[in-house]
Kinemage of the C-alpha trace (Angstrom):
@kinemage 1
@onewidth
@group {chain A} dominant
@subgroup {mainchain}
@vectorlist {calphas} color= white
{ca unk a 1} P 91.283 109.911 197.287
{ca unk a 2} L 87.585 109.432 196.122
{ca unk a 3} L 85.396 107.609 197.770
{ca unk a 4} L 83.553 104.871 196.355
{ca unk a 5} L 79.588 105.444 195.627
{ca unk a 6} L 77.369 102.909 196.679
{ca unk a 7} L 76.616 101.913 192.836
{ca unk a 8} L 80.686 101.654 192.525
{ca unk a 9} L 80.893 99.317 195.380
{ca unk a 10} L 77.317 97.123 194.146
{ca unk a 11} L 79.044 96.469 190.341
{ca unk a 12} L 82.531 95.831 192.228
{ca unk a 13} L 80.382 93.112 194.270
{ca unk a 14} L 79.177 91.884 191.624
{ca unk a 15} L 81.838 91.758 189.117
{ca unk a 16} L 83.704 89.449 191.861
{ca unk a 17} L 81.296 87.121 191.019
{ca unk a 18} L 81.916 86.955 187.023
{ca unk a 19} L 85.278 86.929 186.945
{ca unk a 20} L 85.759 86.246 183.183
{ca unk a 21} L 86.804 87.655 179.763
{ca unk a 22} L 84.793 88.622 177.919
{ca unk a 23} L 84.621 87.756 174.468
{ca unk a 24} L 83.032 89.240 170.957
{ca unk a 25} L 81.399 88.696 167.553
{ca unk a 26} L 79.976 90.050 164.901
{ca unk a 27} L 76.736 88.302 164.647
{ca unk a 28} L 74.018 89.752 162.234
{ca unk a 29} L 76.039 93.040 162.171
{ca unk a 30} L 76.090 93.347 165.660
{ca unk a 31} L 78.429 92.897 168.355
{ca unk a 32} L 77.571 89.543 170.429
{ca unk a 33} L 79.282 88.784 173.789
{ca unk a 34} L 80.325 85.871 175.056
{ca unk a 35} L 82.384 83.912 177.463
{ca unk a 36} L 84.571 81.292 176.513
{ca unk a 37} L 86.217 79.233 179.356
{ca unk a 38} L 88.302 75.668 179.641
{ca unk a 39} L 90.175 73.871 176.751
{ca unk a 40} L 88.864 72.650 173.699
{ca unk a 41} L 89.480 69.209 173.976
{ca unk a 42} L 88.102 65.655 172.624
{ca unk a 43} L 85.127 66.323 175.140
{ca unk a 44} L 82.029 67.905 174.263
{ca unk a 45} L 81.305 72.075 174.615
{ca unk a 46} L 78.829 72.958 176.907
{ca unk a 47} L 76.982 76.061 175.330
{ca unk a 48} L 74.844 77.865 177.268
{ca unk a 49} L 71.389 79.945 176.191
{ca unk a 50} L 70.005 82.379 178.751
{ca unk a 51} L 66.316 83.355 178.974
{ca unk a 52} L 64.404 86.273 180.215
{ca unk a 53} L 65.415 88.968 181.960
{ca unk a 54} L 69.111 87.029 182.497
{ca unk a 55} L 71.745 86.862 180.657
{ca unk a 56} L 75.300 85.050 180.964
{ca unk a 57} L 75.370 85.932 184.638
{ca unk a 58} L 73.051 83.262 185.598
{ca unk a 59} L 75.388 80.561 183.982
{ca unk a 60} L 78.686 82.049 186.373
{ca unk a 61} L 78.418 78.719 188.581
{ca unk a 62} L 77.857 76.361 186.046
{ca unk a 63} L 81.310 77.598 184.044
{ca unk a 64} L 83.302 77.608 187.159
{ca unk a 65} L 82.278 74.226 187.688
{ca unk a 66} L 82.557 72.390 184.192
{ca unk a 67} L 85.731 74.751 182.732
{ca unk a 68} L 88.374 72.202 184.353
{ca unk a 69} L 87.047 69.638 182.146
{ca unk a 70} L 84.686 71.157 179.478
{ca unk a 71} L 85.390 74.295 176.827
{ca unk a 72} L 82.064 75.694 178.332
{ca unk a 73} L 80.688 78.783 176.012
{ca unk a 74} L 78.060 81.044 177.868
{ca unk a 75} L 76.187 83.399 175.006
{ca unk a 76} L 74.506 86.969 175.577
{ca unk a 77} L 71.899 87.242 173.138
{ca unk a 78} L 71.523 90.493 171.253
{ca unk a 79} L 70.282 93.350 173.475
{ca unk a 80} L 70.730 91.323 176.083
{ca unk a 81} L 73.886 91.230 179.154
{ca unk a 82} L 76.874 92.910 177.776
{ca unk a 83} L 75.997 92.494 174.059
{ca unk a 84} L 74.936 95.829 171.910
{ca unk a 85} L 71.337 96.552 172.495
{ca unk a 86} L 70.072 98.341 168.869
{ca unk a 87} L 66.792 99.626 168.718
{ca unk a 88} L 64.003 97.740 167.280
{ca unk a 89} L 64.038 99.573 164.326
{ca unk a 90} L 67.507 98.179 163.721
{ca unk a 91} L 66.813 94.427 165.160
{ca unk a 92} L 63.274 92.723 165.137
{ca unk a 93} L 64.219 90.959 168.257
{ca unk a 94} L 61.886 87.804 167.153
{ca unk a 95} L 62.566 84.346 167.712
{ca unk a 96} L 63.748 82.686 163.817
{ca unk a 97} L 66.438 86.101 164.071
{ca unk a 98} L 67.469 85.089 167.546
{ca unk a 99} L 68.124 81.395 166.273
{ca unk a 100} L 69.889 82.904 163.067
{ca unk a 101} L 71.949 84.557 165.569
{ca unk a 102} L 72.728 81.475 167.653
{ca unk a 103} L 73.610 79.665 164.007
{ca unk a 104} L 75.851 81.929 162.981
{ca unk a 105} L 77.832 81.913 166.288
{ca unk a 106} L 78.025 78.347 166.276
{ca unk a 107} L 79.576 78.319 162.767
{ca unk a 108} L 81.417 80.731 163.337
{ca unk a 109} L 83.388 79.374 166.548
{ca unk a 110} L 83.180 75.978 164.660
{ca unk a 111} L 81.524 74.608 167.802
{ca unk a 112} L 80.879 71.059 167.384
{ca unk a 113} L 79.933 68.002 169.884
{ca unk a 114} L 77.952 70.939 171.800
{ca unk a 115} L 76.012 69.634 174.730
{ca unk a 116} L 73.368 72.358 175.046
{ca unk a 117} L 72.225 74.014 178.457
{ca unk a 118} L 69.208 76.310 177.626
{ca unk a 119} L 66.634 78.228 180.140
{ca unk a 120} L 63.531 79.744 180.191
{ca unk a 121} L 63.287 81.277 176.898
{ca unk a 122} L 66.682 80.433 175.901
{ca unk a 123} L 65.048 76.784 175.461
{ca unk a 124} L 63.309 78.124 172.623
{ca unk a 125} L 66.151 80.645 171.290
{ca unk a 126} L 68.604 77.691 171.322
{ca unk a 127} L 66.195 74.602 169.759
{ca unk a 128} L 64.914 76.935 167.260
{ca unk a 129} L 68.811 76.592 166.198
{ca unk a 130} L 69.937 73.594 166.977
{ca unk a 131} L 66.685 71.447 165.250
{ca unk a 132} L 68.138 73.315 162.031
{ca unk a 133} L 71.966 72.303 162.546
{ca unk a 134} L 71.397 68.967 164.702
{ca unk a 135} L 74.631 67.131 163.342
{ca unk a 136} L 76.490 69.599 165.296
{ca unk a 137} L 74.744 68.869 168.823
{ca unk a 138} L 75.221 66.188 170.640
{ca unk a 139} L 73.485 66.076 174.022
{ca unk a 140} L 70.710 68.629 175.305
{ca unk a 141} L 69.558 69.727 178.715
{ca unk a 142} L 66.571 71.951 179.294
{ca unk a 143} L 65.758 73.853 182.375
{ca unk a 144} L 62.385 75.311 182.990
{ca unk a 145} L 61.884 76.360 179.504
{ca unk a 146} L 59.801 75.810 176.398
{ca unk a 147} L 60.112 74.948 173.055
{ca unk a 148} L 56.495 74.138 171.561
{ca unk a 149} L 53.241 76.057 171.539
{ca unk a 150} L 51.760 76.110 174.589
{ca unk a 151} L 48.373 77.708 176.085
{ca unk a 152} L 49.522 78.028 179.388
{ca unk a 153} L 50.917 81.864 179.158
{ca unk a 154} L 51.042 82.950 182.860
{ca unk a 155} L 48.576 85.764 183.556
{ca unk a 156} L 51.002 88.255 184.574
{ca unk a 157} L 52.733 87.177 180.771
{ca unk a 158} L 49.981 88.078 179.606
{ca unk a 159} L 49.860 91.919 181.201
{ca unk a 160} L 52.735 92.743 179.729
{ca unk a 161} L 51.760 92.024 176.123
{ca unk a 162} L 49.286 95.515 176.634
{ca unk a 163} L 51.078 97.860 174.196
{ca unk a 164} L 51.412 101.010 176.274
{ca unk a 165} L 51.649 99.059 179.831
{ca unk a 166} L 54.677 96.959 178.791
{ca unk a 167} L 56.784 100.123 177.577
{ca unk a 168} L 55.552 101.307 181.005
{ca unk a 169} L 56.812 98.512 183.332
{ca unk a 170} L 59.501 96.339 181.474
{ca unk a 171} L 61.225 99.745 180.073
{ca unk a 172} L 60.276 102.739 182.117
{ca unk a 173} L 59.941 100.961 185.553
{ca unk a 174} L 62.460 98.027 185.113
{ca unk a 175} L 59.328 95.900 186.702
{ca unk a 176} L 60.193 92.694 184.952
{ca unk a 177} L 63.891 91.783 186.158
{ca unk a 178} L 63.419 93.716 189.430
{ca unk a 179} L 60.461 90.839 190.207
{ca unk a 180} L 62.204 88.098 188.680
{ca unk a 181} L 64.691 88.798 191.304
{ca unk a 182} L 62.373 87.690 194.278
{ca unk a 183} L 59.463 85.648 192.487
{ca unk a 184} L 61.898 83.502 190.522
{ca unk a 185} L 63.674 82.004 192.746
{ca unk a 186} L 62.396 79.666 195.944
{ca unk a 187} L 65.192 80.495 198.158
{ca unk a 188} L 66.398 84.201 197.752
{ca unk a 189} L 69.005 86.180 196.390
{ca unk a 190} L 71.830 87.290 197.770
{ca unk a 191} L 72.020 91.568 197.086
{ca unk a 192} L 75.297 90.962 194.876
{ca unk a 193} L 73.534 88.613 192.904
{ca unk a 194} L 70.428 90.661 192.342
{ca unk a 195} L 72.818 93.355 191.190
{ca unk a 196} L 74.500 91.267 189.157
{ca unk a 197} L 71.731 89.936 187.782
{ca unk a 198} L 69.874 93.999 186.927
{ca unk a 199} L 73.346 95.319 186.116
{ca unk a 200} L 73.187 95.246 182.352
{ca unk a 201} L 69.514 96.725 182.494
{ca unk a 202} L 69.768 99.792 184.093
{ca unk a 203} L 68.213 102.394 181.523
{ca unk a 204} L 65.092 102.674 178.943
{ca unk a 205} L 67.406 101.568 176.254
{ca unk a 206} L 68.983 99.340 177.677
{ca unk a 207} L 65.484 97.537 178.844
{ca unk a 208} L 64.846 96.793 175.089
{ca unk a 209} L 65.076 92.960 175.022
{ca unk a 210} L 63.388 92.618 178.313
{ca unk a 211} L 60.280 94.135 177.098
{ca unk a 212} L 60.675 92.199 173.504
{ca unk a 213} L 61.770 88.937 174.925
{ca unk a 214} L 58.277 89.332 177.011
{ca unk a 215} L 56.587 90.576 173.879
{ca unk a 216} L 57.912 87.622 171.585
{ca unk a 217} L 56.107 84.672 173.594
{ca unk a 218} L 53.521 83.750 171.090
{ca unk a 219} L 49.836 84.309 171.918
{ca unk a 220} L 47.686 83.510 168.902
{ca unk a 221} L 48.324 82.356 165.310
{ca unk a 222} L 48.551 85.978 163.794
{ca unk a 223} L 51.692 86.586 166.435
{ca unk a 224} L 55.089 87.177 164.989
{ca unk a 225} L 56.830 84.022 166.271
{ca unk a 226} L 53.837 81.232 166.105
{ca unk a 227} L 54.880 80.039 162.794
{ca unk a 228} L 58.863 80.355 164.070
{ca unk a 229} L 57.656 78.386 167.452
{ca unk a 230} L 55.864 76.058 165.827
{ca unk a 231} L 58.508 74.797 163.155
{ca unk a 232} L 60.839 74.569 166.242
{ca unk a 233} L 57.864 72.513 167.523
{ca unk a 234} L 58.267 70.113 164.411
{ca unk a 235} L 61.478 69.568 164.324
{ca unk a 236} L 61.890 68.446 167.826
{ca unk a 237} L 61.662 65.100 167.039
{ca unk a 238} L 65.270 65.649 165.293
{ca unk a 239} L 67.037 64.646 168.820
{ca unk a 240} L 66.326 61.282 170.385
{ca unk a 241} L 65.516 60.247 174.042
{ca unk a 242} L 68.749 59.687 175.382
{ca unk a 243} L 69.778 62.756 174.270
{ca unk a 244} L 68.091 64.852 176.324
{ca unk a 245} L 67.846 65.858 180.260
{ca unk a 246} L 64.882 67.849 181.780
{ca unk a 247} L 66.246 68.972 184.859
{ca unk a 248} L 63.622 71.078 186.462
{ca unk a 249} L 62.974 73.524 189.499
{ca unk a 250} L 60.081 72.532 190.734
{ca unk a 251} L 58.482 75.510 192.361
{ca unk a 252} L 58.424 77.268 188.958
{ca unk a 253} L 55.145 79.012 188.424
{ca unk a 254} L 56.060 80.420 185.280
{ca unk a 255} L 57.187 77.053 183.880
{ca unk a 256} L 55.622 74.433 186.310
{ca unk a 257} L 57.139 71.298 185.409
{ca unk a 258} L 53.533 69.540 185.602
{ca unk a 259} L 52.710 71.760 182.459
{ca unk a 260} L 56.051 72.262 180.943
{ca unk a 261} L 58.200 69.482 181.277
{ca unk a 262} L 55.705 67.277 180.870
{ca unk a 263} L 55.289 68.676 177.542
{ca unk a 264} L 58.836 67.675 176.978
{ca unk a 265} L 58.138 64.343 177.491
{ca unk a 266} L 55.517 64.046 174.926
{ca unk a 267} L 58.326 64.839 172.402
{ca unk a 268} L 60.728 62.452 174.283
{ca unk a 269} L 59.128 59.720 176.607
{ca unk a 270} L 62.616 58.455 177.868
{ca unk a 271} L 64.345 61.805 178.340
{ca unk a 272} L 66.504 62.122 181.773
{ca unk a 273} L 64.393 63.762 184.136
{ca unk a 274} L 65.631 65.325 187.612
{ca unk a 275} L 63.620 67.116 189.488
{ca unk a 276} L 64.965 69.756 191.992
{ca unk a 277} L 62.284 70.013 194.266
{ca unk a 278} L 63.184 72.765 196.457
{ca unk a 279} L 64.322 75.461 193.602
{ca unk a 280} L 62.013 77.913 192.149
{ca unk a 281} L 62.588 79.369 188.470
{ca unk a 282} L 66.538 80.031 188.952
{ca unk a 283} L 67.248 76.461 189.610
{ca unk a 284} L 71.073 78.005 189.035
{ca unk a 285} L 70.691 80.105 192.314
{ca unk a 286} L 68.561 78.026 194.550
{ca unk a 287} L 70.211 74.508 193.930
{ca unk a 288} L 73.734 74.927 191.978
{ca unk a 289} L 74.864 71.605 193.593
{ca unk a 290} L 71.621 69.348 192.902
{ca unk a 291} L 71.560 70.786 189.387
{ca unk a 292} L 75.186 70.480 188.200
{ca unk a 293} L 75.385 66.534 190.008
{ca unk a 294} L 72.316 65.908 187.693
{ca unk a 295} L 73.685 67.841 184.291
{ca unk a 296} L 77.105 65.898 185.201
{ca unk a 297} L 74.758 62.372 184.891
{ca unk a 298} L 73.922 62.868 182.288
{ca unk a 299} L 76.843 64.188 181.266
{ca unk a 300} L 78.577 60.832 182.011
{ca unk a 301} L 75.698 58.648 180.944
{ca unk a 302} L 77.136 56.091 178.106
């Protein structure tokens, strides 16, 4: 008999912790995973848009917690988790493709009534989207994200815009998700969940939407995705207070709520607003409980 290696028994750990089918589609030529758990029923979906360097992992919780009473759909976005990662000289891996993506899926599912969970830049991915197909959404919560220009690019952002430096450290030294992994979160990471959380980024080609995601935040007016950012930024205005929820970790330092989700509110004064004030970046890890009792408030607000 063969004994297990100690990368065998890390994804086995791991995979305990996601255990789901998975589920694909063709999106933009290019096969898109997702998960698909609970019933459709006369309830809304809850779809969910993972940021940077996460994918559908981060969302495990949340589904095992809704799918009894919501159809909850959990999205990889191209390059990203266990969807195909192309090169970029077959995807641009830019912001308006990423919410052509997220369109197309929707459409294609026919997802209606879609109460949208989005994080970090998943906020943007998924209200680049949803500002162009509104009639289709009907509640939206936002999690240390953004969706709007902003000036407030961390410094350490910043780094890893340096041409040769981020080919370096998000895809030769796998710096990126290996620090998100302890400066993300306020409380710590179990090992299991760190793996789970690397597993789909484990080689140079495989690192290509970490170091584009990274490379996509908008800097200046002559980047890529300004003009894509900032017609998301227009639109905003689509929704209406009571349709959204920030629900923030407080002890973010990439998206501090003080910066970021008070930018939210400029867009919508009367949003719901919970703040988790002992969870870091991955409110999901640190505070599951405090998070999904707030998303279910507003869940079950009238």
């Amino acid at each position: 008999m063969k004994e297990s290696s100690p990368q065998d028994v890390a994804q086995e750990a791991w995979r305990a912790l996601y255990p789901f089918e998975s589920h694909y589609q063709t999106i933009g030529g290019f096969q898109y995973h997702y998960l698909d758990e609970g019933e459709a029923n006369d309830k809304p979906v809850i779809l969910c848009s993972h940021g940077n360097p996460t994918w559908s992992f981060l969302f495990r919780n949340l589904v095992k917690e809704f799918r009894d009473e919501y159809r909850v759909v959990v999205v990889d976005h191209i390059g990203c988790g266990l969807s195909e990662k192309p090169s970029i000289y077959d995807y641009p891996y830019k912001l308006e493709r990423r919410g052509d993506d997220l369109i197309e899926f929707i459409k294609k599912l026919d997802l209606k009534k879609i109460v949208l969970v989005a994080h970090d830049w998943g906020g943007a991915v998924a209200m680049n989207a949803a500002t162009r197909i509104p009639e289709r959404f009907h509640r939206i919560a936002l999690m240390n994200t953004a969706a709007y220009l902003s000036d407030r690019v961390p410094r350490r952002i910043r780094l890893c815009h340096i041409p040769v430096l981020k080919r370096i450290l998000l895809q030769g030294l796998n710096v990126f998700p290996r620090a998100a992994t302890t400066m993300a979160t306020a409380k710590g990471l179990s090992p299991d969940v760190k793996a789970g959380l690397l597993a789909p980024y484990d080689s140079w080609d495989n690192r290509i939407a970490v170091c584009e995601f990274v490379q996509d935040i908008p800097l200046s007016p002559k980047h890529r995705s300004w003009q894509a950012l900032k017609d998301t930024q227009d639109r905003l205005r689509v929704f209406k207070d009571e349709q959204i929820a920030l629900i923030w970790g407080a002890k973010d330092w990439c998206f501090p709520p003080e910066v970021f989700l008070n930018g939210f509110l400029k867009f919508y004064p009367n949003a719901f607003v919970h703040i988790v004030k002992d969870a870091g970046h991955y409110l999901l890890e640190d505070s599951p409980e405090e998070t999904f009792d707030a998303l279910r408030k507003f869940l079950n607000r009238s």
